[in-house]
Backbone as ProteinMPNN parsed JSONL, in Angstrom:
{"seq_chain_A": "XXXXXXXXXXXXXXXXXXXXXXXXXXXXXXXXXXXXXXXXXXXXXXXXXXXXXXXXXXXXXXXXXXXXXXXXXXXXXXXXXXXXXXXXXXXXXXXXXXXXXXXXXXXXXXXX", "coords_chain_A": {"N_chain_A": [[53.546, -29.967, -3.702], [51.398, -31.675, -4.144], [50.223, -31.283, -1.563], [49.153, -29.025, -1.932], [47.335, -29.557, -4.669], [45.645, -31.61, -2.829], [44.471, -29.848, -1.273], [43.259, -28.039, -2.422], [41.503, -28.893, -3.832], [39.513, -30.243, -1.841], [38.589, -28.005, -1.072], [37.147, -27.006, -2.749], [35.344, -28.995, -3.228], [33.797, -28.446, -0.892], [32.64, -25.821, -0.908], [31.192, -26.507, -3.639], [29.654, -28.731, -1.87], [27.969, -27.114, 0.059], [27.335, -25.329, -1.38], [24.935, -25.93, -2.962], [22.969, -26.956, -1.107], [21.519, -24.638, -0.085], [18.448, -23.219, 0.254], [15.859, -23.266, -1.705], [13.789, -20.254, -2.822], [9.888, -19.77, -3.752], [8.061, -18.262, -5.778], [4.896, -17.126, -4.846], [1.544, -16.363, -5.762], [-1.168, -14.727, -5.824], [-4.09, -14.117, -7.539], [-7.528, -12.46, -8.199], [-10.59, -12.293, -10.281], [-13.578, -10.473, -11.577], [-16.577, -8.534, -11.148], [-17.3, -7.164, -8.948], [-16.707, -6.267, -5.605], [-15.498, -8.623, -3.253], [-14.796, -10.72, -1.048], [-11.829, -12.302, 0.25], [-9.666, -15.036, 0.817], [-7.065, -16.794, 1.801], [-4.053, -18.562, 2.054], [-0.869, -17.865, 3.624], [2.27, -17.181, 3.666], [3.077, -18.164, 5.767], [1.63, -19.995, 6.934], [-0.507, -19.409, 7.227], [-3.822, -18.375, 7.231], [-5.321, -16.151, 5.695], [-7.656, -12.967, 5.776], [-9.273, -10.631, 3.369], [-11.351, -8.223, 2.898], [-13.274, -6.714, 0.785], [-12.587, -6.84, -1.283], [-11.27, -5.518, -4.479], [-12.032, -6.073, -7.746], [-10.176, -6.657, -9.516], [-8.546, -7.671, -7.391], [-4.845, -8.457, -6.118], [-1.833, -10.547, -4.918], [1.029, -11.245, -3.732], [3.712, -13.611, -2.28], [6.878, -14.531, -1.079], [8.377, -18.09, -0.487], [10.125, -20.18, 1.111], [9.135, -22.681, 2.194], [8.776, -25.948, 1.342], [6.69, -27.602, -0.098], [4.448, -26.182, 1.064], [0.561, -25.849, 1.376], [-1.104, -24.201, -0.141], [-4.21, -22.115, -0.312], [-6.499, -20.636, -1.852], [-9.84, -18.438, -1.531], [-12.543, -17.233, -2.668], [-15.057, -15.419, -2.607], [-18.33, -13.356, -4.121], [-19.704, -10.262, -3.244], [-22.016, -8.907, -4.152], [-22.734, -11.385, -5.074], [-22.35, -11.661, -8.013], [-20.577, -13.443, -10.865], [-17.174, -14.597, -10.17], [-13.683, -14.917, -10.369], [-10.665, -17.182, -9.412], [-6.824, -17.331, -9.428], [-3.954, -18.646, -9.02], [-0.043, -19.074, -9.247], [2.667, -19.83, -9.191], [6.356, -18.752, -9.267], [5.678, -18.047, -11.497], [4.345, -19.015, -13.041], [0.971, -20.541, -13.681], [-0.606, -22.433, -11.801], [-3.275, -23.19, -10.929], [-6.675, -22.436, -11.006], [-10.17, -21.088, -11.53], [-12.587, -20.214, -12.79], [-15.416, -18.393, -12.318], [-18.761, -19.574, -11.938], [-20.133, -18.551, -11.195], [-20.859, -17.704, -7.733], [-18.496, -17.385, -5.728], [-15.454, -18.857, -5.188], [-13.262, -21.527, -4.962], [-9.824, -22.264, -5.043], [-6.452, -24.17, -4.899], [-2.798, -25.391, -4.105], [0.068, -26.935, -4.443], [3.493, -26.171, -3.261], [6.222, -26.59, -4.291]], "CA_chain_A": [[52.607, -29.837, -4.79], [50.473, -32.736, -4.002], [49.51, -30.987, -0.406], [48.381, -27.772, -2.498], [46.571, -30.271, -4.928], [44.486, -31.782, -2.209], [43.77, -28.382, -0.429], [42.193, -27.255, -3.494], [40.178, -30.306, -4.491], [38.934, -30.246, -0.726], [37.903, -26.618, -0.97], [36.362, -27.127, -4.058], [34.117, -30.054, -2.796], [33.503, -27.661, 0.271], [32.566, -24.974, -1.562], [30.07, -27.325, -3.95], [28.805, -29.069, -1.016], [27.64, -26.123, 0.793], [26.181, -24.16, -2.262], [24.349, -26.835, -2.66], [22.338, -26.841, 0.465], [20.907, -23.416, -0.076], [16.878, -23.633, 0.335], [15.223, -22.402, -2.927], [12.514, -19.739, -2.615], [9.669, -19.83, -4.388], [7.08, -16.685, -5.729], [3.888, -17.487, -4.74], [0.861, -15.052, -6.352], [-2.895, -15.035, -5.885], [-5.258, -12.943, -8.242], [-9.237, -12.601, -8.621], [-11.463, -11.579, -11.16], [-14.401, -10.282, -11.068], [-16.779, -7.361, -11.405], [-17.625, -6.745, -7.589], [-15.76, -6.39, -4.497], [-15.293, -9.694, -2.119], [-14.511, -11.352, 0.653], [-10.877, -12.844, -0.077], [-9.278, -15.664, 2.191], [-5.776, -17.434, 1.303], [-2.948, -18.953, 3.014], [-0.13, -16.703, 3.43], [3.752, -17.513, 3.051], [3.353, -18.631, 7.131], [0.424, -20.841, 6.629], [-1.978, -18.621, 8.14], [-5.032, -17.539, 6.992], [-5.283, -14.568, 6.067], [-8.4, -12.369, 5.055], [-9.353, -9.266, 3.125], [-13.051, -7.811, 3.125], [-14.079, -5.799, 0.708], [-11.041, -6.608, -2.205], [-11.268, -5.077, -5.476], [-12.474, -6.636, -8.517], [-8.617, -7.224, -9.718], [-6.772, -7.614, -6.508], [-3.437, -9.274, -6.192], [-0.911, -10.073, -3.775], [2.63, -11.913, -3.714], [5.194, -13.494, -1.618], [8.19, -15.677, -1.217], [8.363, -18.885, 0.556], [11.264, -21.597, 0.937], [8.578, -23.625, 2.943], [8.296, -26.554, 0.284], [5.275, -28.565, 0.611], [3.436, -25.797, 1.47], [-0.78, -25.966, 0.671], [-1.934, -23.223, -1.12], [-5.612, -22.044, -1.042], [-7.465, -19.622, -2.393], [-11.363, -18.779, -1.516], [-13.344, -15.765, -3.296], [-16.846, -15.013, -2.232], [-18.582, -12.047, -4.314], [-20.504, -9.619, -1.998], [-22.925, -9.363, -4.069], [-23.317, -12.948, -5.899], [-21.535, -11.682, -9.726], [-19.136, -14.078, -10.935], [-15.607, -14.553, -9.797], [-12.572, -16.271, -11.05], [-9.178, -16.987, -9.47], [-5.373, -17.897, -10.044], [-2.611, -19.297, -8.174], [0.617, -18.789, -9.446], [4.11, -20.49, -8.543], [7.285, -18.839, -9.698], [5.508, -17.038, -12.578], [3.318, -20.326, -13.933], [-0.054, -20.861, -13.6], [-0.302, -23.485, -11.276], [-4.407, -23.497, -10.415], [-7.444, -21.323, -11.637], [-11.205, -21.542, -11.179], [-13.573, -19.663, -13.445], [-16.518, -19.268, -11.122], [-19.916, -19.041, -13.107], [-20.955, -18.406, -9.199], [-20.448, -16.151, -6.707], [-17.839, -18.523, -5.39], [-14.814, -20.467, -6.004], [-11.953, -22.054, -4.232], [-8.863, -23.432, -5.69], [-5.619, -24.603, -4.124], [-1.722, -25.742, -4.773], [1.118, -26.877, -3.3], [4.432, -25.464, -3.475], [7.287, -27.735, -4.814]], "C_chain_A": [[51.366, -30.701, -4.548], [49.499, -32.616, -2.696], [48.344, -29.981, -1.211], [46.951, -28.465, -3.662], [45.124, -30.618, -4.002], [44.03, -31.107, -1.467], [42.843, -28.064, -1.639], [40.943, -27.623, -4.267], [39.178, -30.077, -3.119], [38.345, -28.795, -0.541], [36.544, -26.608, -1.552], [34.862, -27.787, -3.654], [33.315, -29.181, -1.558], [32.738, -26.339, -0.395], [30.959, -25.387, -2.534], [29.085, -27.788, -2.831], [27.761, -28.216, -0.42], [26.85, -25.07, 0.2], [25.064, -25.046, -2.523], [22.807, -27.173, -2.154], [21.648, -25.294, 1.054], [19.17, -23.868, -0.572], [16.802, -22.31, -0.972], [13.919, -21.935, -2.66], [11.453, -19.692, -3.592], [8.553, -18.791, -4.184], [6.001, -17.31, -5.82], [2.895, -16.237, -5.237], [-0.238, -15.304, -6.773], [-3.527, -13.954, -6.869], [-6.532, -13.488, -8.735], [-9.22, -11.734, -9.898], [-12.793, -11.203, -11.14], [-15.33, -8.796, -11.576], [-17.548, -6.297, -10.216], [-16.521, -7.076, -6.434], [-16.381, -8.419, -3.674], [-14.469, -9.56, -1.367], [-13.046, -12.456, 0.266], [-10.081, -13.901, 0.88], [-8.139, -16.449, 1.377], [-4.662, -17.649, 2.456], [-1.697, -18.262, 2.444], [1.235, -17.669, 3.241], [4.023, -18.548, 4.61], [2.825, -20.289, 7.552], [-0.831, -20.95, 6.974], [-2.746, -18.384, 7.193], [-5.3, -16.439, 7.156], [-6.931, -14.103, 4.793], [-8.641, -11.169, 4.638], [-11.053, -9.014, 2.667], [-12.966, -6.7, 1.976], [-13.118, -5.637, -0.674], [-11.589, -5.89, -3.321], [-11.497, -5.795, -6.415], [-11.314, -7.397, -8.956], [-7.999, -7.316, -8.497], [-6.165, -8.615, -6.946], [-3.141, -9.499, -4.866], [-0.236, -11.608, -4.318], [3.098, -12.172, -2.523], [5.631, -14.7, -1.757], [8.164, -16.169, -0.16], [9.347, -19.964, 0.228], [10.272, -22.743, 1.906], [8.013, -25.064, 1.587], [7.526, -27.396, 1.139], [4.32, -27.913, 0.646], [1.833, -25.592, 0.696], [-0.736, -24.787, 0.631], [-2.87, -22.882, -1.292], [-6.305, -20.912, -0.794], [-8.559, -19.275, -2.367], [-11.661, -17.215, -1.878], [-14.872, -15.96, -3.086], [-17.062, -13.399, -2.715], [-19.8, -11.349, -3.107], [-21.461, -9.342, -2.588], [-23.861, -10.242, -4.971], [-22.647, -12.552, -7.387], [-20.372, -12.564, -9.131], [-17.865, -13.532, -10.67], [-14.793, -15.764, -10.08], [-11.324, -16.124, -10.053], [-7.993, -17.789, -9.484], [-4.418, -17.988, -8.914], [-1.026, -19.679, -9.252], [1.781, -19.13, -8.87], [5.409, -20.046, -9.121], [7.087, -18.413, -10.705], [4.146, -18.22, -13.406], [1.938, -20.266, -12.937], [-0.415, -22.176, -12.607], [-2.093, -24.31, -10.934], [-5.235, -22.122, -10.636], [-9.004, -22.111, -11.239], [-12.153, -20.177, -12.097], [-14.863, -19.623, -12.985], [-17.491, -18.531, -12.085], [-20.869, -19.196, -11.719], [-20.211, -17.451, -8.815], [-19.503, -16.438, -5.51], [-16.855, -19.214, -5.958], [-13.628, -20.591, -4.862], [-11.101, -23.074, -5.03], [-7.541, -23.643, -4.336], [-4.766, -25.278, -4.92], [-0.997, -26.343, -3.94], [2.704, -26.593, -4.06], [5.627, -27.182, -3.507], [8.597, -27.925, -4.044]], "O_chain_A": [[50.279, -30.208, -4.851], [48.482, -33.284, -2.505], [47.118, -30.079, -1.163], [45.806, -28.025, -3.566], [43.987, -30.195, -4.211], [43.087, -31.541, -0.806], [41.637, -27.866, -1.495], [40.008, -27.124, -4.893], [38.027, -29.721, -3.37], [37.509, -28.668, 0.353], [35.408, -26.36, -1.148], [33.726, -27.32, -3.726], [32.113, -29.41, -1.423], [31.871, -26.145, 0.457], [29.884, -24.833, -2.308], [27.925, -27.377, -2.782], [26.616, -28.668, -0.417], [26.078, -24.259, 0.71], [24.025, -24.558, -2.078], [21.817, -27.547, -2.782], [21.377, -24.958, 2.207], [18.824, -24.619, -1.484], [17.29, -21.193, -1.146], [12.995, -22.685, -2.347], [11.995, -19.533, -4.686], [8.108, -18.418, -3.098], [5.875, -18.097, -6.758], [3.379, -15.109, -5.139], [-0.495, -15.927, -7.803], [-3.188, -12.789, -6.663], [-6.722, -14.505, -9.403], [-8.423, -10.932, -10.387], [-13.331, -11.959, -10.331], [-14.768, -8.015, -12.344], [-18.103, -5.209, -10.368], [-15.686, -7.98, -6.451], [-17.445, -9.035, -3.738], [-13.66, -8.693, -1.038], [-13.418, -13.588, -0.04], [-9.849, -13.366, 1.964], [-8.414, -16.712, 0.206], [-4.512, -16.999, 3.49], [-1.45, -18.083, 1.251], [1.169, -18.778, 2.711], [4.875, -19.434, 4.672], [3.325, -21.251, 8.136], [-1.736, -21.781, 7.052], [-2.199, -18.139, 6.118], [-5.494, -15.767, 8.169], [-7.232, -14.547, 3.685], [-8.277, -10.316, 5.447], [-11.719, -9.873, 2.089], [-12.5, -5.638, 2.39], [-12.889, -4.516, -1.13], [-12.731, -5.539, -3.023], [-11.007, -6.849, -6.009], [-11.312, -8.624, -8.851], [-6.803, -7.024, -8.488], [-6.517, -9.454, -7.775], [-3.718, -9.028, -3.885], [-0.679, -12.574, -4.938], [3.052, -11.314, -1.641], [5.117, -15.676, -2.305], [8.029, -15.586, 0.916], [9.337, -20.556, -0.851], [10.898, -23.722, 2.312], [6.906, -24.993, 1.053], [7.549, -27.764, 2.313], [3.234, -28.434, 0.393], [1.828, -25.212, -0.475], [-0.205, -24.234, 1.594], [-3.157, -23.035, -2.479], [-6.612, -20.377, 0.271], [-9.01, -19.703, -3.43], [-11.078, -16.236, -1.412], [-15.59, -16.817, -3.602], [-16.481, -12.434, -2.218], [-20.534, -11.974, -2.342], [-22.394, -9.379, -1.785], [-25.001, -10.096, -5.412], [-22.411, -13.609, -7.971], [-19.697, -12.643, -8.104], [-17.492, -12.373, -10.853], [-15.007, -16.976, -10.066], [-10.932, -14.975, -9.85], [-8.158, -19.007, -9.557], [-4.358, -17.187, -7.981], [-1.109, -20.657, -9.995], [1.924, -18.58, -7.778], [5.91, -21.027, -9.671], [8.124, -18.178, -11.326], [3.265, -17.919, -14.211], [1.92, -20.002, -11.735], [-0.392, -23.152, -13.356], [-2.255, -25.517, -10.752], [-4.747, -20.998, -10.516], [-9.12, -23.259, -10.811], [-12.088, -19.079, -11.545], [-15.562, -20.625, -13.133], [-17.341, -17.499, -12.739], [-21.917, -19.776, -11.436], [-19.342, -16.699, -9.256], [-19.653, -15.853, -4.437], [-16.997, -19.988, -6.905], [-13.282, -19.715, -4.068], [-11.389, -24.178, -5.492], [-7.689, -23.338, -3.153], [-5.11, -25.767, -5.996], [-1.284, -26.364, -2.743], [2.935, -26.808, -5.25], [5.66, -28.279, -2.95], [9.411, -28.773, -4.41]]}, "name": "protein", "num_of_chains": 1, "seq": "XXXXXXXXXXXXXXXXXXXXXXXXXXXXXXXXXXXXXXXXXXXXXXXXXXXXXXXXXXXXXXXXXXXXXXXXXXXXXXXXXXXXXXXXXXXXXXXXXXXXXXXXXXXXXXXX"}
């Protein structure tokens, strides 16, 4: 009885330990505003730089990263000078925003 006892305690802890130790992902999620296309530039889930030419007044875009730590940044240039705003987003929260009363803005985060 006392073997089966400490098999099951030792599982247990094995079992805890090990769930544990699972890397938590987190939803990362950029969006502009705007009432002209731009020039979009942001760091991706890798930590690349990534750009899009020519975005849409509303774009978006998403993804998931277990890289904690990682910087976060956001740059909007309108194409041709109307204001632009945008948002950074962590896991569904608001994390960083920029209301640009320019044709211009850059924000930035970092992931937890």
């Amino acid at each position: 009885m006392k073997k089966l006892i400490f098999f099951s305690l030792l599982t247990l802890m094995a079992i805890f330990t090990f769930s544990c130790k699972k890397s938590s992902s987190h939803v990362v999620k950029y969006t502009i505003q705007g009432t002209a296309k731009s020039t979009v530039t942001f760091t991706d889930q890798n930590e690349n730089t990534q750009t899009v030419v020519n975005a849409d007044a509303n774009w978006t875009t998403s993804f998931a990263s277990t890289e904690h730590g990682l910087m976060l940044k956001l740059t909007v240039i309108s194409i041709d000078g109307s204001n632009v705003g945008g948002k950074i987003f962590i896991d569904g929260n608001q994390t960083a925003q920029s209301n640009g009363n320019s044709g211009s803005i850059s924000v930035s985060a970092k992931l937890p």
